[in-house]
C-alpha positions as CSV (number, residue, x, y, z in Angstrom):
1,X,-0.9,-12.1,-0.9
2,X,-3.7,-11.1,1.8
3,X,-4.9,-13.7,3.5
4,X,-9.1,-14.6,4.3
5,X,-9.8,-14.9,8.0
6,X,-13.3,-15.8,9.6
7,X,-14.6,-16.7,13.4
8,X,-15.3,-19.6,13.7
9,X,-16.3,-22.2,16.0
10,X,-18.7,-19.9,17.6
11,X,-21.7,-22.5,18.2
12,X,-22.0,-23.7,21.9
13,X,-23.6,-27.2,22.8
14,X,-26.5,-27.9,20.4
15,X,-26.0,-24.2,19.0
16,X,-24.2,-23.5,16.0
17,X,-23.9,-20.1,14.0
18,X,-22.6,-21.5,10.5
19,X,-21.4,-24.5,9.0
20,X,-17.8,-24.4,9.7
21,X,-16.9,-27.2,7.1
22,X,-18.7,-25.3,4.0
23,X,-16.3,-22.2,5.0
24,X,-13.5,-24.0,6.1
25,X,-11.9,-24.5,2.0
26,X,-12.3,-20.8,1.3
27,X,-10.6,-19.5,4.6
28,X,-7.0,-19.1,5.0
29,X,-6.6,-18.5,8.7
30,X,-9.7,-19.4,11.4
31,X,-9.8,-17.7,14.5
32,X,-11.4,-20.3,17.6
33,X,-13.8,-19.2,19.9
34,X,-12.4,-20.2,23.1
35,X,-15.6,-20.7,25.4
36,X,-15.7,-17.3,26.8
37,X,-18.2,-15.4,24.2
38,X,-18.8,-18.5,21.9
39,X,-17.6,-22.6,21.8
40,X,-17.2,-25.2,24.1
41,X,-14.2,-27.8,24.3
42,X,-16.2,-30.0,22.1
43,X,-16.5,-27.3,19.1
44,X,-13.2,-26.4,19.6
45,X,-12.1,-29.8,19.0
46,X,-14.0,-30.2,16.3
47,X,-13.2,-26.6,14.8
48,X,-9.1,-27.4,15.1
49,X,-10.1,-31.1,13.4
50,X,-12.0,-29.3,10.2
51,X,-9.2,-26.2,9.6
52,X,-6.4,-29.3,10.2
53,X,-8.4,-31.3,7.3
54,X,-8.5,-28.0,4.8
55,X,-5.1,-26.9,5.4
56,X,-6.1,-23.5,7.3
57,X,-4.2,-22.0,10.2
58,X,-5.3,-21.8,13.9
59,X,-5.5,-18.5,15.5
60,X,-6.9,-17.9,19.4
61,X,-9.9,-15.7,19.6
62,X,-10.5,-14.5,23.4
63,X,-12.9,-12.5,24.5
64,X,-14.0,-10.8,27.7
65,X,-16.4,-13.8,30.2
66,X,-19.8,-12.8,28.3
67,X,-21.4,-15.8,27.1
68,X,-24.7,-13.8,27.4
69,X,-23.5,-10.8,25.4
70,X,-21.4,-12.8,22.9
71,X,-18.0,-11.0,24.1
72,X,-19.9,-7.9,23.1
73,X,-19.8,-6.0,26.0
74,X,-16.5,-4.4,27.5
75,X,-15.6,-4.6,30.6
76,X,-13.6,-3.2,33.1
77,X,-10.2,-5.5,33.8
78,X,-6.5,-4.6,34.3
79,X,-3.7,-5.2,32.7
80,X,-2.5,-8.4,34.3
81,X,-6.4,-9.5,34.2
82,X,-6.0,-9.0,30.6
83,X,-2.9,-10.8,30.4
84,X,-4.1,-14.0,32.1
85,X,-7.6,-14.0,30.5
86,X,-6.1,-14.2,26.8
87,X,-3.4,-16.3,28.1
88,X,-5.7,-18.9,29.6
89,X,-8.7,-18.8,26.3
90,X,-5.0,-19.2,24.1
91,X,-3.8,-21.8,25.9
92,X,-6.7,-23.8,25.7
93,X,-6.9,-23.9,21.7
94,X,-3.4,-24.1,21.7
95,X,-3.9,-27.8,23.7
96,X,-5.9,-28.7,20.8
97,X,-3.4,-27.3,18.7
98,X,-0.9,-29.9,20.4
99,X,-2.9,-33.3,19.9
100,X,-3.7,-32.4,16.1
101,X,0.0,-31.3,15.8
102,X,-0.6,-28.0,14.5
103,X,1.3,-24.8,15.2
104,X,-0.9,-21.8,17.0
105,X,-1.0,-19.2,14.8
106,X,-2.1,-15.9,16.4
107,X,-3.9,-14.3,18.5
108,X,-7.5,-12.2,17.5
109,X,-9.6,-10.4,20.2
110,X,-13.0,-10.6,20.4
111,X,-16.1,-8.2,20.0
112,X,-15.1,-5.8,23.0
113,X,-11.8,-6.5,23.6
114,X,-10.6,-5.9,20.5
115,X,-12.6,-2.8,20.4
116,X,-11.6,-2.0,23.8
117,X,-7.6,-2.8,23.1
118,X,-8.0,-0.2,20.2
119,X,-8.6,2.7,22.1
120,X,-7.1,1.8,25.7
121,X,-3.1,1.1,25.6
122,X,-2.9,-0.7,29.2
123,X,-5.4,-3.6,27.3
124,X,-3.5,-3.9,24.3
125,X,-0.1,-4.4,26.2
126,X,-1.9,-6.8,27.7
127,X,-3.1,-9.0,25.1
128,X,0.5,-8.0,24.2
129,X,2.0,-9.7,27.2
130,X,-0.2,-13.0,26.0
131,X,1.1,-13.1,22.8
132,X,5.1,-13.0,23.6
133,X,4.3,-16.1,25.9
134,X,3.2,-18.3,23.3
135,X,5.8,-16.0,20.2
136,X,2.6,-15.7,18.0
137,X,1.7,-11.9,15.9
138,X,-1.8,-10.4,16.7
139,X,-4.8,-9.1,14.1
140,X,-6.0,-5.8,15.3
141,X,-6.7,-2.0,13.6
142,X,-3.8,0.1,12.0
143,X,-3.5,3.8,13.6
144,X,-5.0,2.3,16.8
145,X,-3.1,0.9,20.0
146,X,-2.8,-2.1,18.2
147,X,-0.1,-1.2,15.6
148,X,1.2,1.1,18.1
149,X,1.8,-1.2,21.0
150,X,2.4,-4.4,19.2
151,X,5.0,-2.6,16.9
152,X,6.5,-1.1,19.4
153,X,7.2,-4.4,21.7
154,X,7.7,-6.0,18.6
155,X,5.0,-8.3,18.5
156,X,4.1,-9.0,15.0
157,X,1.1,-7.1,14.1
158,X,-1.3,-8.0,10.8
159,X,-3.4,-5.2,9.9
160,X,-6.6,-6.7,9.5
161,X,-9.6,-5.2,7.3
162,X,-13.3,-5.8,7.3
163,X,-15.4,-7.3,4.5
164,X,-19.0,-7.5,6.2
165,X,-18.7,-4.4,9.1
166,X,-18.8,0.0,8.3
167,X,-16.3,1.8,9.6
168,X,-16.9,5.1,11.1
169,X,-14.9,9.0,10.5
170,X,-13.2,7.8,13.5
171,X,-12.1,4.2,11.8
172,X,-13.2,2.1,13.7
173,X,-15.9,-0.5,13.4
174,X,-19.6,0.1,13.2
175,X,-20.4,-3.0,15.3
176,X,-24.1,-5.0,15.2
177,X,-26.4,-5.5,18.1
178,X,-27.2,-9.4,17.7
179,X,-26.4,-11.4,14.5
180,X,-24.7,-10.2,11.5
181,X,-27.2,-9.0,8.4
182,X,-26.8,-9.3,5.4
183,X,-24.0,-7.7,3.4
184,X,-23.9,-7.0,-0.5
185,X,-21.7,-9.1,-1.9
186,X,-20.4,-6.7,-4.7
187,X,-20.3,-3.8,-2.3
188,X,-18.0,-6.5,0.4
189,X,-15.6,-7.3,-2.6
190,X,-14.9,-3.3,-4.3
191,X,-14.4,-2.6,-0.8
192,X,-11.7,-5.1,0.1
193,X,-10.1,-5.1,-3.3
194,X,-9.9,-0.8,-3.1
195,X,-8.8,-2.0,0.7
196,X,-6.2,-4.3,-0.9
197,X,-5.0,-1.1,-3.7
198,X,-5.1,1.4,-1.8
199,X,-5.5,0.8,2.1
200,X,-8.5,3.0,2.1
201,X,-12.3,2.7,2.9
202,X,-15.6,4.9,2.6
203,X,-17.3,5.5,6.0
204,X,-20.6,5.8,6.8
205,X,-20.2,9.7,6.2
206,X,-18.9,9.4,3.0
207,X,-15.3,9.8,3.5
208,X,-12.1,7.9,2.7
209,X,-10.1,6.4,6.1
210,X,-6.7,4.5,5.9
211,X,-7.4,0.6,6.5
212,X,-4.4,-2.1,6.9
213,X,-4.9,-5.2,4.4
214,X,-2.6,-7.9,5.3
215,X,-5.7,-10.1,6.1
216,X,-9.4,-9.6,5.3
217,X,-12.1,-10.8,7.8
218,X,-15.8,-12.3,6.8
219,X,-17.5,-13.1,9.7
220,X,-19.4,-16.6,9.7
221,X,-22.4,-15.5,11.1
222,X,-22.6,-12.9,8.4
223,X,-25.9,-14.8,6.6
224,X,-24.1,-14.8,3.0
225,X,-20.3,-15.3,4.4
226,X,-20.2,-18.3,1.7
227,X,-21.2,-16.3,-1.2
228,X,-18.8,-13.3,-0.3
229,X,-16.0,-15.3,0.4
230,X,-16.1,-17.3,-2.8
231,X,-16.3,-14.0,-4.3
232,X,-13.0,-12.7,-2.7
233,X,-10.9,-15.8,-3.3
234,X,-12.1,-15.7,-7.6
235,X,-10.9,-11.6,-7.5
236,X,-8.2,-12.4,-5.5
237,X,-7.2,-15.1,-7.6
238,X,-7.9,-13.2,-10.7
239,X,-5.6,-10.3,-9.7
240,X,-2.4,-12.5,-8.9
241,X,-2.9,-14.4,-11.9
242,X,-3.0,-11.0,-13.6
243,X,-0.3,-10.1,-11.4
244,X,1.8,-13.4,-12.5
245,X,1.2,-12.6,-16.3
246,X,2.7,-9.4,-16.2
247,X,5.7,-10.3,-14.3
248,X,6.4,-13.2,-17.0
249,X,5.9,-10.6,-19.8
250,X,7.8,-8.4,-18.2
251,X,10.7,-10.8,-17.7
252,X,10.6,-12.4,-21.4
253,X,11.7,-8.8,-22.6
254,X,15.1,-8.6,-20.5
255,X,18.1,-10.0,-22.9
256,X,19.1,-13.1,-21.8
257,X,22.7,-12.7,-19.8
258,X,25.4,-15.4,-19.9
259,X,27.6,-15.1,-17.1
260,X,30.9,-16.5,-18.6
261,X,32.5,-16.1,-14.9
């Protein structure tokens, strides 16, 4: 069953972008700011105490040094530099992790650097190189450098879609300058459940690109994340009970077999 992500922890000081704790019971995995585009050790504190009091699983969520830009902005690093920054952002949930006794999850780049680790191999193998340290899989892009390096190394790799962001002919994101807007609810859901069917999406030109669907994102600062994500978890539940009832109906058909062995 596909899995709901969302960024959290993303407030900094007195700042916050969303309430973390109304999310928190619709979310299945939360991916931490780690204080280099968003957070502070307080808010990641706090953010590891909410997901450990609904249940949800901890992923890292580094980003290039750009508090300014919100992580927004790419920047030019090698592949070592790459290495240590993730490793360094990880390890410092992962601390968290440790005194709330909760297993790290994965790993999730940030704004540019998961943009950037899309297109440019030596950054993925880095982030790469992070996540063997700590044994954890990575969300990223399929038919990017993500699937491609990750499954090559064989770092687990979750193909991750997009409830709340366009894609473009190219498939990739159609990122926003600032804050989320607002996204229609109905138009987030038919796109992650035709995701979730068929692994496909309508660009902004009107044409079909292949998606991976192992995990959906909603982004908190998305101004009606609730809404959409209490959407996708009813649909969601509604096709596996569907699902469920077929399988049974299916199964009470088969003659009943005695093995006399």
């Amino acid at each position: 069953m596909v899995d709901l992500n969302c960024d959290m922890g993303e407030g900094f000081g007195i700042y916050s972008f969303a309430d973390d704790e109304e999310i928190m019971p619709f979310i299945d995995a939360a991916n931490v700011a780690c204080g280099f585009h968003a957070s502070d050790p307080n808010t990641m504190r706090k953010t590891v105490e909410l997901a450990k009091k609904y249940n949800v699983k901890v992923g890292s969520h580094p980003a290039y040094p750009d508090l300014v830009g919100f992580g927004r902005r790419p920047m030019k690093m090698k592949r070592e530099e790459i290495k240590n920054l993730v490793m360094y952002q990880t390890g410092a949930i992962k601390a968290f992790l440790d005194e709330f006794d909760m297993p790290l999850n994965h790993i999730k780049p940030h704004g540019s650097l998961y943009g950037v680790s899309a297109k440019e191999e030596d950054v993925a193998n880095g982030i790469a190189d992070a996540a063997e340290i700590f044994n954890v899989g990575i969300f990223g892009m399929v038919n990017t450098f993500h699937e491609k390096v990750y499954k090559e190394r064989g770092v687990k790799f979750y193909g991750e879609f997009y409830s709340d962001l366009e894609y473009d002919e190219t498939g990739y994101l159609v990122i926003a300058k600032g804050r989320n807007q607002y996204y229609p609810t109905d138009r987030a859901v038919e796109r992650c459940m035709r995701a979730m069917k068929e692994n496909k999406v309508q660009t902004i030109q009107g044409n079909d690109v292949d998606v991976g669907c192992e995990t959906i994102c909603v982004h908190s600062d998305t101004p009606n994340a609730i809404e959409i994500l209490k959407a996708l978890r009813d649909n969601i539940s509604s096709k596996k009970n569907s699902s469920e009832k077929s399988t049974n109906s299916n199964h009470s058909k088969m003659p009943y077999i005695i093995d006399k062995k």
